[in-house]
Each structure stands twice: as C-alpha cells, then as structure tokens.
N, C-alpha and C positions, 0 to 999 in steps of 0.2 A: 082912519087906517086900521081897526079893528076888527074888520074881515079881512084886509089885506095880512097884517096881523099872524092871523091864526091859519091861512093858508101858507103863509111863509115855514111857519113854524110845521103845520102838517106834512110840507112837500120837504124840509129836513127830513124828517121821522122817516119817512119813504124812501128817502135815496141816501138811509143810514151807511149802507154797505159800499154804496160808490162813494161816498163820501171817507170811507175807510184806506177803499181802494185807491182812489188817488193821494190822501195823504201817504199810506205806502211807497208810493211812486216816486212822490218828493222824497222821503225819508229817506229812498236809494240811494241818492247821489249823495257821495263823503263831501260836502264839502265844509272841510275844515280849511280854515284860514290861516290858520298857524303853520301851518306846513305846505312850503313852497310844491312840492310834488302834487299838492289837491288845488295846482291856478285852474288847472282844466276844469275839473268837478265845481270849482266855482263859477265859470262861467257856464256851465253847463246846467247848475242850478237857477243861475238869473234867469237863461233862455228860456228854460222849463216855467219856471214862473210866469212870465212875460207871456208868455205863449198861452198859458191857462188862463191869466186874466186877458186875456183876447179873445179867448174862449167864450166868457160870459159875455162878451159884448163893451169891456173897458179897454178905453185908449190906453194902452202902453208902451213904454220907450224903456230901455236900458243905458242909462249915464256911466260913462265912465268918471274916476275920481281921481285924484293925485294930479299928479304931473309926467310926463315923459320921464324926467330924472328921479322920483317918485313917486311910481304908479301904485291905484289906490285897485280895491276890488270894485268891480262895479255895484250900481245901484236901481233896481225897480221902480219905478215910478208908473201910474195908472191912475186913471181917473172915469167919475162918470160924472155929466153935468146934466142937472135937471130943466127943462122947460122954461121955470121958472126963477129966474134969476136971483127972487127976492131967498130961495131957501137957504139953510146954512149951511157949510163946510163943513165935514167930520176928515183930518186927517188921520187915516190906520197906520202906525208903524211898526215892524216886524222886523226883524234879520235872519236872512237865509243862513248864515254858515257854524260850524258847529265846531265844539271842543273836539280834540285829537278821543279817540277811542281807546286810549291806553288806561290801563294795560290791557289788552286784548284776550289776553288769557284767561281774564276773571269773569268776562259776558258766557250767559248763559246759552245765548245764539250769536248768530255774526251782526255787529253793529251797524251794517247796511245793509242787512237783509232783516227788514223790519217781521216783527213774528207776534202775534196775537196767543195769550195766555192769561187766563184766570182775569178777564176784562181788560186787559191793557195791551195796548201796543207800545213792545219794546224795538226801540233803536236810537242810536246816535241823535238828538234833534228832536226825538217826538216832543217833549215837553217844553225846551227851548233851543230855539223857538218856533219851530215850526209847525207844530200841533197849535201855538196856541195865535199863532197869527192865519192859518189858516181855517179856524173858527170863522176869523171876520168876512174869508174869502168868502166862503160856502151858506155866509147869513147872506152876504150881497145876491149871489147866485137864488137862492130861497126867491127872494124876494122878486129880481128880475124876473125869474122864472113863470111865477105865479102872478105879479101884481103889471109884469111889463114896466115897473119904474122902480126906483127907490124915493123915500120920503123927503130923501137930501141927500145934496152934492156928497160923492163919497170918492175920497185922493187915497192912495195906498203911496208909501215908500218903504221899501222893503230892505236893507243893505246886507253885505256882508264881508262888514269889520268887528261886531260889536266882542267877537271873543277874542280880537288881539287889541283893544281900546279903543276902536271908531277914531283913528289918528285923521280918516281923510272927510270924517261924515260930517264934522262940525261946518269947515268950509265951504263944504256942497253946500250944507244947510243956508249956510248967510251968503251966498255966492247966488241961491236960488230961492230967496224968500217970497218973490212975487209967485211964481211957480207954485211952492208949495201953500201959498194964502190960503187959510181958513177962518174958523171960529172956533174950532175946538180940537186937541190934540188925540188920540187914543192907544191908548200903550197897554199890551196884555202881556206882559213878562214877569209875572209872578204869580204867588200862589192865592188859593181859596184857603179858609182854615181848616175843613171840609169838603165832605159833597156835596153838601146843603148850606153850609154856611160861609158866604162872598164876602171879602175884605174889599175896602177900597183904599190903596195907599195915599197920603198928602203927604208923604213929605219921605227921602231919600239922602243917606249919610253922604257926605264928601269923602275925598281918598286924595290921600298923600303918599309916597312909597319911596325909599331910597335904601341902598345900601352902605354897608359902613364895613372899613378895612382897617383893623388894627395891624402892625407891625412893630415888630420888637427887634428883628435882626436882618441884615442881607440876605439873609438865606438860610436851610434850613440849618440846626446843630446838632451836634453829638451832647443827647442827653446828659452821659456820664460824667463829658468835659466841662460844659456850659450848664449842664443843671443845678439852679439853687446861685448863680450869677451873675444872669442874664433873665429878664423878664419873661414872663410865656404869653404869648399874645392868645393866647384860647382862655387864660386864667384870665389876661387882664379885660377881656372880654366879656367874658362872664360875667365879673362883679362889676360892670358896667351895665349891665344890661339886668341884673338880680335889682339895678337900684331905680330904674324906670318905675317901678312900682313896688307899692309896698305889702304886707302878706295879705290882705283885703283885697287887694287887688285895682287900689287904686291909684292911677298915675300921679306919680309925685313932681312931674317937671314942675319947675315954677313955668305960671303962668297960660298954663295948657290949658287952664278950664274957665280962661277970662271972659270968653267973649260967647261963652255958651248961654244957648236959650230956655231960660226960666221957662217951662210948662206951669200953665194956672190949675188952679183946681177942678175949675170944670174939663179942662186939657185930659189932665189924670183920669178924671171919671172917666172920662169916654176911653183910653186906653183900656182901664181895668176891664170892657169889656172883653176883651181878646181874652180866648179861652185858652189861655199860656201859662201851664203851670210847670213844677220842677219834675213832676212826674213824666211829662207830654220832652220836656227839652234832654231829658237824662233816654226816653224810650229814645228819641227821636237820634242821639249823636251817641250813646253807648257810655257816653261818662259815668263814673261812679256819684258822683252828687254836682251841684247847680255853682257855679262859682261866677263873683263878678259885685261889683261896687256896692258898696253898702247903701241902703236910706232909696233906695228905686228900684223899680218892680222889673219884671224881665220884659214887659214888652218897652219899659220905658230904658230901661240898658238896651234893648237890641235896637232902637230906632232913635231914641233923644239925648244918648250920650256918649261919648267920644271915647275912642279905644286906642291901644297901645299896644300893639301885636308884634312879636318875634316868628315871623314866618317861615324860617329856615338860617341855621347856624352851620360853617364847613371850615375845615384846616388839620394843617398834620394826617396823620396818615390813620385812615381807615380799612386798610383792606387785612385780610387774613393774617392771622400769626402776629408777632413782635416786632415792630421798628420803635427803637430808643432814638424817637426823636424829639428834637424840641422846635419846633413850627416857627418859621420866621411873619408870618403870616393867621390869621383869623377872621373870619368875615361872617357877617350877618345880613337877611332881609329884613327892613321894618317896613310895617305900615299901621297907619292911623286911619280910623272911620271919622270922620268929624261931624259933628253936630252943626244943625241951623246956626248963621253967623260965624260961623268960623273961618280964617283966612288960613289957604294950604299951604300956603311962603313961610306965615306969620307962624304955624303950627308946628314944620320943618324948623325954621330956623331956631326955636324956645328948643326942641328937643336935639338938635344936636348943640348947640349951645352949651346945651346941662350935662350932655355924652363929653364935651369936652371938661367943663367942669372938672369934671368926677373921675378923669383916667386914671388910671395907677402911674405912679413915676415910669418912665424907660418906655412907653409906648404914645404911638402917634397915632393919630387915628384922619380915614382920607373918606370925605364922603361921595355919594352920586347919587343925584336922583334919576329915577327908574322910569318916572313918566309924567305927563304934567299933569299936576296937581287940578283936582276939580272941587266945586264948591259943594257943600250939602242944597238941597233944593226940599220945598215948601211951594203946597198947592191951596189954593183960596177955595174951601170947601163950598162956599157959598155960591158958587158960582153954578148958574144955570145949568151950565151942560153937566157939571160934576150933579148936582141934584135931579139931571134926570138919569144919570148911570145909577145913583142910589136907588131908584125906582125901577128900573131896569134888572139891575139885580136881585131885587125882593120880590118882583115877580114871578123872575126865573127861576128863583133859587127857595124861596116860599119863605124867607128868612131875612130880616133888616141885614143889611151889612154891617160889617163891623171895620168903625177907623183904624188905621192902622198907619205907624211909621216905620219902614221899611230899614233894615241895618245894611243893606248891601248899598251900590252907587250904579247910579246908569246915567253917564256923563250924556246922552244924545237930551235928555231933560230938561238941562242947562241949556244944551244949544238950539232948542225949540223957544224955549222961552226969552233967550237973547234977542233970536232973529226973527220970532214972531210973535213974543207977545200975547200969546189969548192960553186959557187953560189947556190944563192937562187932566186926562183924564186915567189910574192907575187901576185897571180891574185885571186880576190875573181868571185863569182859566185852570191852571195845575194843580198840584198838588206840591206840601212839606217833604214831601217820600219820593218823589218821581226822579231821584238819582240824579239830580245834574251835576252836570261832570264828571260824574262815577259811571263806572260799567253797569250795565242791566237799567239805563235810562228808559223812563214808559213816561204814558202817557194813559190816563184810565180812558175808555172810548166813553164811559157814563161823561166825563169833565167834557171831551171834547163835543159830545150832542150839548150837553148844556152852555157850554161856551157859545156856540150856534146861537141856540136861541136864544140866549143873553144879548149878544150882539146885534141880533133882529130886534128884540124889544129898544136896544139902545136907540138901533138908528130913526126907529118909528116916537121913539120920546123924546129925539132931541130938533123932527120938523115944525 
C-alpha cells in the first residue's frame, strides 16, 4: 500500500482548499443539542453528513434514537466493505452537535459563519468535533479517490448527544452491536501536545456530579431579626465544603482514595514524558501559580488522580444594592473526576456521607444526582491496532507519540467496550488552545491536513 499511500496523501495536499470549504459548510449548521430551538439544525446536520458520506461512495443511514416518549437526536451510520472479507474493521466515531455559542458577544466573528485567520478556522465545532472527525472523512475520500478502495472495512458513527451526555448513544450502542462489529475503535476528540507532537490517550477519568441543598429556615429572614439566631445556610455551607479538602489540596473524605490505581514506575516514566510543566499550565489557564495534590506530577494529577470540584455555589440575594437578608436556602454543584477502579455510587455516597458528617448544627442538607455516574476507562496499549496508530502518528507527525492519561471523561468509551469489546483507539487531531467551549473556537487548518494524513497512514497500518 505504499503507493497507494503517498497518492492518498498527495491528492489531500491538492484538494486542501475543498477540503476547507466543505468543512466550512459543516460548521454552518448551529447544531447545538442543548437547545431545543437548534432540533431543526440538528437534523439538518445528520442529513448533511449522510448525504456527504454518499458522496464518497459509503452506504449511509440516519438512525433515530430514544423513544417516542423520549426522543433521542439522531445518529450517522456509514460504512464501506471491502472485497475481502478476511480485512479488519476500523470503527470512526465523531459527534456532529456542538456547545451553545454563548456568550456571543465575546466571538470575534459569528459562530456559524466559520472565518479563516492567522491559520485557523474559527467557529462553533471546528475543533470539537467536527474538524476533527472530518479528518477521518476526507482520509477515506483521499484514498477512494486515488487508490479506488481502502485497505479495510471502514464503519463511521457519528451522533449528536455527546455535549448534553450521550443519554440515548449508550443503548443504540448495545441495542446495535452486531451492526457496529469491528476490530478496532477510533476516537479523535482530543488534543496533540503540539503541531508536531501526537499524544495517544489510554486511559479516561470517571465522573460523578450531584448537587447539594442546605436549608436552615422556611423561607427567607430579616437579617436584623433572625441574625446571630438562626443558622445561615450559605455559612453553614461553606464550612462544609472548606472541609472537603485540606490547604494542599487534598481530599480528605474518608475513604475516597481506596480503590485508586497505583501507577508503577515504569507507568510514571512514560508519563513524565509529556511536556507539562507549571509554566505551559499557568500560560495555558491565566492562574497565578500551579495548585493540586502533593507527591504527583501534573500529568499524573490531570489523568491518575481523582478530584473534588465545587463547580458552582448560589443563595440569598445577589443582585444590585442591599437586601438584609438571611437565606433560607444555599446550594452547590459538585463533581468528582475519578481515577481507574473507582466506583461512581461507591465515591458519591463516602462524599456525601462525610457532607453529612460534618454539617453545622440547625441545617439539613438534601442531595441529587445530576447524571449517571460513569466509570474511569483504561486501554490495553499493547494492542495491535493501538501500536499501529503509534506508528501512524510518528510518521505523520515525525515525532514518537507520547502516552498520555486524559483528565476529562467521554462515557461513549465505556459503552464501546461494554458492547463490543475490542480496543480503542485515542489520537486527538487539536490543539490545548483551540477554545472549546469558549468563544473564538478554531481549529489550526496545519492540525486538520495532518489529522488527514494521520488517518490515511492509520488506516493503511492497520490492513
């Protein structure tokens, strides 16, 4: 495949600009999932897709998901099958729908009207994920184009849940496991360290989320009457939540850090090579200096150890000028990253447990969880098709990859390897900086050519 190969790769280079212009195209349609006003644009993005991969010559269908009493957004499915029955399966997976564009006022252009500057295309989705899944699109096309086949069977599913939780994608997935039958998974939703330098992720934190309601009175009071008599559920709140951890910054629940996974030493090696220093994480987020658990380095905090986050506090009155009041009411968002082996119920239930522990007299505290809990996930680096993505990479990118355990969660990971069983494969195409979920999202066009021909070498390394 070595001619086939390098005219894949030549006839990218060539039809760089259409290749620009149609992701453009995509990047038009808002469709954001989160907001019931973008159902249209969401189906409007599946057909578009659908339509394009029919383009190239793959079978495609549009599944609907949910149920009638809970309807889901649909789902892209395509495929191409090779001659040869003996080749392997490479399944591509992507999500068309995008985070809300707010606030709007702070884009430098309009969010759906994608705009090319100083090498990037900026809009809603370029980076995730639709830049980085239509990489895989435009390697298949290369290849049909030029060689008239691919080297193996190649499945695309594309959805669009994954920015309100993928609630409907899990049950497709095991609802449709013959369907989606492969050998090997491929997931581009993250980043490179670099331009030049390709990570490959094995392993992804869990997530746990719930909210918590202190109450101290019926309703609200009159500070002057009730102050200094009556508890204040914002105070007693507070020192609930001051005692989660300690000034280190380490979580003190009992119990939270039982079932986490020892890294060995050769483990650590290969992390310290990620080029993450406090310089790179302080440019990178505006912090004044690098904060976070003692005795482990920052790529082993962001991806092998389990976190304790206050993501939002609200109560009493906030708006303009003086109200003397005293809040019957305080509430918080938590959420936990969790580490390999850890249980989301088991992690929940030690940390409110210890919230209850610990209240101040005169207050009650009511909890809810926010979404279901998913486990952390871990990939068998040894595995054939992951060691030809490493080769894959180092060709395209002229640079060994470097391991990497990823701090964020992407529950469809779990639900690939429930209901199917064979590896995954985690090579992102983006960039650290490419804004997601903030305004002035991009995508560098250099990441998205080389994404291309990443993905062309992949698929030609892994017949």
């Amino acid at each position: 495949m070595t001619n086939a190969l390098e005219k894949a790769i030549q006839y990218a280079a060539q039809h760089r600009n259409a290749f620009v212009t149609q992701l453009s195209e995509y990047l038009s349609i808002p469709s954001v999932s989160a907001q019931p006003d973008h159902a249209r644009d969401i189906k409007h993005a599946a057909l578009w897709l659908a339509d394009h991969l029919r383009g190239l010559g793959l079978r495609a269908e549009i599944y609907e998901t949910g149920s009638e009493a809970d309807p889901g957004h649909p789902v892209v499915f395509a495929e191409w099958q090779h001659t040869d029955p003996h080749r392997p399966t490479l399944l591509i997976y992507g999500h068309y729908d995008v985070q809300p564009a707010d606030p709007v006022e702070e884009w430098e252009s309009e969010p759906f009207e994608p705009a090319i500057r100083d090498g990037y295309i900026y809009a809603r989705g370029a980076s995730d994920n639709k830049g980085q899944h239509m990489a895989h699109i435009k390697a298949v096309e290369s290849l049909l184009k030029t060689a008239g086949t691919l080297p193996v069977n190649v499945k695309l599913l594309i959805e669009g849940e994954e920015e309100i939780g993928g609630t409907h994608l899990g049950p497709f997935i095991a609802s449709h496991a013959d369907l989606l039958a492969c050998d090997a998974i491929v997931i581009s939703d993250s980043s490179l360290l670099s331009p030049t330098q390709p990570a490959l992720v094995y392993g992804l934190r869990g997530l746990v989320c719930f909210e918590v309601e202190a109450r101290c009175a019926a309703h609200d009071l009159h500070s002057g009457t009730y102050g200094g008599n009556v508890q204040n559920p914002l105070m007693a709140l507070a020192q609930i939540l001051a005692r989660l951890k300690d000034e280190r910054g380490r979580v003190l629940v009992p119990g939270f850090h039982d079932d986490v996974r020892t890294l060995d030493p050769a483990e650590r090696e290969a992390l310290a090579r990620a080029p993450l220093s406090e310089a790179s994480i302080i440019a990178e987020t505006g912090a004044s200096a690098v904060f976070g658990e003692p005795g482990f380095s920052i790529a082993e905090r962001m991806g092998a150890r389990p976190t304790l986050e206050v993501n939002g506090m609200w109560g009493g009155y906030t708006g303009p000028g003086v109200k003397t009041v005293l809040p019957a009411v305080a509430c918080a968002k938590i959420s936990c990253r969790l580490a390999p082996y850890q249980d989301p119920d088991t992690v929940a239930k030690a940390v409110t447990d210890y919230m209850r522990q610990i209240t101040p007299p005169a207050t009650t505290l009511t909890f809810r969880a926010l979404q279901s809990g998913n486990r952390a996930t871990l990939i068998e680096r040894n595995s054939p098709y992951v060691q030809a993505a490493v080769r894959a990479a180092k060709a395209a990118y002229g640079n060994e990859p470097v391991w990497m355990l990823e701090g964020g969660s992407l529950p469809v990971v779990n639900d690939f390897q429930s209901a199917l069983g064979k590896p995954v494969i985690l090579l992102g195409f983006g960039l650290a900086d490419d804004r997601l979920h903030a305004p002035n999202e991009r995508f560098a066009l250099a990441c998205y050519e080389k994404g291309i021909e990443a993905s062309i070498r992949l698929l030609c390394e892994c017949q």
